[in-house]
N, C-alpha and C positions, 0 to 999 in steps of 0.2 A: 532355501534362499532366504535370506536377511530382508526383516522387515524395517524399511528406512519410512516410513509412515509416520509416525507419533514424533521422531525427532531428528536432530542430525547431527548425534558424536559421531557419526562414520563419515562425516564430509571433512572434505578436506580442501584448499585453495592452493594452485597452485599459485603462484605470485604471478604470475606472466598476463594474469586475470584482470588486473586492478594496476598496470604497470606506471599508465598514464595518469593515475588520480593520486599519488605521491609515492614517497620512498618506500622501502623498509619498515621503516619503525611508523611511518603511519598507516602502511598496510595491516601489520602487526596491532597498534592499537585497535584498529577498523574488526579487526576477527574478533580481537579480542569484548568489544562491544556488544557484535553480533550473535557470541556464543560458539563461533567455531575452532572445535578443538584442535584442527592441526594446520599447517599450511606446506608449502614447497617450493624451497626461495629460489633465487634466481643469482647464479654467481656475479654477476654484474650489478645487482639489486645490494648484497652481502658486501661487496667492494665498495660502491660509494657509502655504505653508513660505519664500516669497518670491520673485520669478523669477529672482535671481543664486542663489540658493542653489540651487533647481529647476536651473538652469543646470550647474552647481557638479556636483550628485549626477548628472545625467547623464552628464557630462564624466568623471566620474574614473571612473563604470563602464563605461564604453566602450558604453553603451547607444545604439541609434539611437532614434529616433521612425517610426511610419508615418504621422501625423498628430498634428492637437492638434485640441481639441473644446472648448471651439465657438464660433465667429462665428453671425451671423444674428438673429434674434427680430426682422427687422425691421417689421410691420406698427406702428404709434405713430399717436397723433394728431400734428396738423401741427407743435402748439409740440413736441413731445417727439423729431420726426426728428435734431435735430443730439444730440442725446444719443445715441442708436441710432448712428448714426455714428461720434462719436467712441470709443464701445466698441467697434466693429466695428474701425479703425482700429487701437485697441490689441490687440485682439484679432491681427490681422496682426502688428504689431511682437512680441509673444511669442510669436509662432508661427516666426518669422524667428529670434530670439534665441536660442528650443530648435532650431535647425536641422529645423525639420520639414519635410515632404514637401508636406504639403499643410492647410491650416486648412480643416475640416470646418465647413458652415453648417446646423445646423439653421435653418430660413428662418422659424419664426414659422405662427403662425394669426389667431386673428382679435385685434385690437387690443388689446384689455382683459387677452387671455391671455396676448401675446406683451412686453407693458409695461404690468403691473399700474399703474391710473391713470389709462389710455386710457379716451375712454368707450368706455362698454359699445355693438358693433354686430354683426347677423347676417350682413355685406356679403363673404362669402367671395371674390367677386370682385376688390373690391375689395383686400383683403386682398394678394390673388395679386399686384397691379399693384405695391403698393406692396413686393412680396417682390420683382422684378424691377428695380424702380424704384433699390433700396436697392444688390442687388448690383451693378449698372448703376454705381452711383456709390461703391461700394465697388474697384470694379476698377482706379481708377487710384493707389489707393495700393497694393494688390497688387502691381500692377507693377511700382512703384517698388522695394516690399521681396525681387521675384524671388519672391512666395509665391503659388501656385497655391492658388484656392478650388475646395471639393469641394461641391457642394451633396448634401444626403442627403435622397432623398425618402421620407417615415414613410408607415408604413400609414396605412388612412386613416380608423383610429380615432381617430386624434392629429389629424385636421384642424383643430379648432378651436383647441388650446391649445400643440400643437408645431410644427406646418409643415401649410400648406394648400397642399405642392404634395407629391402622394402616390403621384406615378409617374415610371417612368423618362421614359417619353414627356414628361411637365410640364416634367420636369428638365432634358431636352438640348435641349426646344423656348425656352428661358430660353439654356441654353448657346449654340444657335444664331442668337439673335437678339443677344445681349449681345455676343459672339467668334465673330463668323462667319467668321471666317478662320483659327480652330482655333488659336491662339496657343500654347496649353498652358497657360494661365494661368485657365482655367475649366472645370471638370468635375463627374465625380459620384462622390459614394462608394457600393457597393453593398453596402449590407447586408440579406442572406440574410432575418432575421426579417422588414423591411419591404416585399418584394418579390417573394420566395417564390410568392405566389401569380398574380400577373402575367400572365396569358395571352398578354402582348406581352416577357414577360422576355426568349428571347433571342432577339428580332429588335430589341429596344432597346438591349443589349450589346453587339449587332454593329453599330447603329447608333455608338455610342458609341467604338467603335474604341479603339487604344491609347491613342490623345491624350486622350482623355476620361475614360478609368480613373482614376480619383487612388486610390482605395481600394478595400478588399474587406473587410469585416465577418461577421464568424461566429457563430454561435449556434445555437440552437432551438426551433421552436415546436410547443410541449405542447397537448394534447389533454386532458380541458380547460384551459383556461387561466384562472388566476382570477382573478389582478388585473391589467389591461390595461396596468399600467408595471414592474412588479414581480416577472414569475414568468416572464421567460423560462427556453428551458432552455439547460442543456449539449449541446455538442455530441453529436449522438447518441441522446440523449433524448425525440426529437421526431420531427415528421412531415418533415420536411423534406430535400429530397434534395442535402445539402451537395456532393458530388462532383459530381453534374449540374451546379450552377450553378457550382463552382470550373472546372469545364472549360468554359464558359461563355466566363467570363471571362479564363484563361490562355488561350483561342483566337484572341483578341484579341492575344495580345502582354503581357498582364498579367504582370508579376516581382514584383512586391510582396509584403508580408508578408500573411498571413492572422491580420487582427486578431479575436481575442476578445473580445465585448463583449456581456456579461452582468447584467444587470439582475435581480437574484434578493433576495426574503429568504430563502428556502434557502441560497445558494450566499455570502450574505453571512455566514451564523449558523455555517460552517463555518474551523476555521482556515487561516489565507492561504498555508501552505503544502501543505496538503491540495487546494486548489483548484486553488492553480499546477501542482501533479502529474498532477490528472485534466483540466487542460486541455493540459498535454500528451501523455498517452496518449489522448486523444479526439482532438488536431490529427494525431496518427500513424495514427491508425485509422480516421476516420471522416469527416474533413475532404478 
């Protein structure tokens, strides 16, 4: 297991972290300040500062990416699939641009949630078909661009209006049917808040082997917890045993950064360098 002790080239931000405390490019200065080597932007984030410019502000700070967030929402009614695609598609293309690792898919829930407009159904099944169906036909332009999709499976509070596939096992059994000959070019990203509770967590990790790791996501979850998108915590803060699952995952073969990715109005209401601070003395201590 990686000793993150002495420093923290292994952290990483994801952007979603620091969303409220300004754009882009002053997220990007802000790391770039605080010494952290990579970050993980947010397509909505990349859109308003522009993707040559996003491009641009990476480039001159010698920042990496540990991904980019997010492809997926695919469930849609029938007229609405070739939209769903062609975003997913670009989604890829900006993900290749910023040289990232790997474009993260939140996969979508049920149709009306995942493309506002769909009609409204309870078909969670269906849903899931159509969340396989989409990566399935997403994959050949992946390959084209060299960019490996991570799918991220959400707790399974968010079934209906984030992603109806809510476990690793869902995840790799998608991975294994889609790239069954382990290409590298389909996996999973594992983030701690979503998974954590898992009773299959790590015989699914060890399922998942190196080739399948695309990502590793950090956080924690607070007791009580009050608003079910909005109040994770910091690392540390929570019930959750970050070290068990980081060695988890580096047992595997995992090198990757250990992303930060924090959804708070606490941790938003705070100034962005104060946060970057205590997310690096939490990635040293507790991660």
């Amino acid at each position: 297991m990686r000793d993150l002790s002495a420093d923290h080239r292994l952290l990483s931000l994801n952007t979603a972290t620091v969303r409220k405390q300004g754009d882009l490019a002053a997220i990007i200065e802000a790391c770039a300040r605080a010494g952290i080597p990579a970050i993980s932007p947010w397509r909505d984030q990349v859109a308003a500062i522009g993707l040559d410019e996003a491009v641009k502000r990476v480039k001159d700070t010698g920042l990496r990416l540990s991904g980019y967030c997010r492809g997926g929402m695919f469930p849609a009614d029938p007229a609405r699939l070739s939209e769903v695609m062609d975003d997913n598609r670009r989604a890829v293309d900006e993900a290749a641009a910023l040289d990232a690792p790997c474009l993260v898919l939140v996969v979508g829930g049920l149709p009306h949630f995942s493309r506002p407009g769909s009609a409204p159904s309870r078909d969670i099944g269906a849903a899931r078909a159509m969340v396989e169906d989409g990566i399935a036909a997403l994959m050949e332009h992946a390959r084209a661009a060299g960019m490996p999709l991570a799918i991220e499976p959400l707790h399974p509070m968010y079934a209906a209006e984030r992603a109806c596939v809510n476990t690793l096992r869902q995840s790799l059994d998608i991975c294994d049917r889609v790239d069954p000959t382990r290409t590298g070019m389909l996996g999973v990203a594992v983030d701690v808040y979503h998974v954590w509770w898992d009773p299959e967590l790590a015989a699914q990790i060890a399922r998942a082997g190196r080739d399948r790791l695309l990502a590793f996501h950090v956080c924690d979850w607070l007791t009580p917890t009050k608003d079910m998108l909005n109040d994770r915590g910091m690392m540390g803060d929570g019930v959750i045993d970050l070290k068990a699952i980081r060695a988890m995952v580096e047992a595997q073969g995992f090198a990757g950064f250990c992303e930060v990715e924090i959804f708070s109005d606490h941790w938003w209401s705070k100034p962005i360098d104060e946060v970057l601070a205590t997310c690096i003395t939490r990635h040293r201590s507790v991660v």
